[in-house]
ROVEXTI-980618 format. One line per field, with one value per residue (C-alpha): residue number from 1; residue in one letter; x, y, z. Coordinates in Angstrom, 1 decimal, padded with zeros to 4 digits. Last residue first. Example, Ala and Ser with C-alpha at 12.3 -4.5 7.8 and 13.67 -1.06 7.14 Angstrom:
BEGIN
num [2	1]
residu [S	A]
X [013.7	012.3]
Y [-001.1	-004.5]
Z [007.1	007.8]
END
This chain:
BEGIN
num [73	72	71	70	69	68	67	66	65	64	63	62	61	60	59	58	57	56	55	54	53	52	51	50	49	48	47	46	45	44	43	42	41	40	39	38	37	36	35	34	33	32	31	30	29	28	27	26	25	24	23	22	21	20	19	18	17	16	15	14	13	12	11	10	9	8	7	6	5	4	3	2	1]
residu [X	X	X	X	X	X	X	X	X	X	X	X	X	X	X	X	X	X	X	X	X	X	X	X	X	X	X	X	X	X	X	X	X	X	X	X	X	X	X	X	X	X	X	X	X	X	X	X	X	X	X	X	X	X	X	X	X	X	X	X	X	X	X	X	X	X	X	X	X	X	X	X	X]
X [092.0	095.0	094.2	096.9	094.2	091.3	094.0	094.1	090.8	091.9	095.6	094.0	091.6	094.4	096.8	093.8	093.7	096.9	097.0	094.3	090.5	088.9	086.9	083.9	081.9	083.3	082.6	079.0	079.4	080.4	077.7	075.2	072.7	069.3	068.6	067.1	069.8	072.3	071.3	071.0	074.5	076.2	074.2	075.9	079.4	079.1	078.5	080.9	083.4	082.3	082.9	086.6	087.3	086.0	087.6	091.2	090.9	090.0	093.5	095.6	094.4	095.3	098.8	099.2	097.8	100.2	103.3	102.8	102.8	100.0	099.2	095.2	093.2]
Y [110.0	108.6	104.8	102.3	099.8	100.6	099.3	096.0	094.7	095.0	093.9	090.6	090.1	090.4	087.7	085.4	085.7	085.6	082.3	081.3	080.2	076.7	076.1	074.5	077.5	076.2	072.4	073.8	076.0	072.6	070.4	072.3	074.8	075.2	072.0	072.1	069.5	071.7	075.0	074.0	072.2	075.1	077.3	075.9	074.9	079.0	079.3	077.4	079.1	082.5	081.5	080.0	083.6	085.5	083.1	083.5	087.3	087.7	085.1	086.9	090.5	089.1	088.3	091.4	093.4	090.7	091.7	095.3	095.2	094.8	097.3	096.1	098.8]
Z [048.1	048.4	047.0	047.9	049.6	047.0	044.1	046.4	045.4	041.6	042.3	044.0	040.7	038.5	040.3	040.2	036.9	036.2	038.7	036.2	036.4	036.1	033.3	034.4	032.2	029.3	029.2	030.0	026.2	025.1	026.2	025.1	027.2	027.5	027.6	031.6	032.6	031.2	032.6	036.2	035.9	034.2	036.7	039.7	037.9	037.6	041.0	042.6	040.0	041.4	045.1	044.1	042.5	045.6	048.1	045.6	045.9	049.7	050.1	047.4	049.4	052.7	051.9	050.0	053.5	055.0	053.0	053.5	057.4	059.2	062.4	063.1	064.7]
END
């Protein structure tokens, strides 16, 4: 058993956040792609789904996987 203080759980949580956020923009440019060269999408709703996320969102999704962390019960 691992004895991490608060800072690197955090630590740990930004990083498991950001691979989780960078996964799901690898896979949205994925089907972006697929669905553009297959015409079932337009150029703008592609130019969409390259949009790269936010530190708040990033900062969300970390607060998210840590709220299992703090959890009593």
């Amino acid at each position: 058993m691992s004895n991490k203080n608060p800072f690197e759980i955090r630590s740990d949580m930004l990083a498991l956040a950001k691979d989780y956020m960078d996964q799901q923009y690898q896979m949205n440019v994925s089907f972006a792609e697929k669905a553009l060269e297959a015409g079932k999408k337009s150029i703008e709703e592609v130019q969409d789904m390259y949009k790269m996320y936010s530190m708040e969102d990033l900062m969300e999704k970390a607060k998210e996987m840590y709220s299992f962390v703090s959890k009593k019960d």
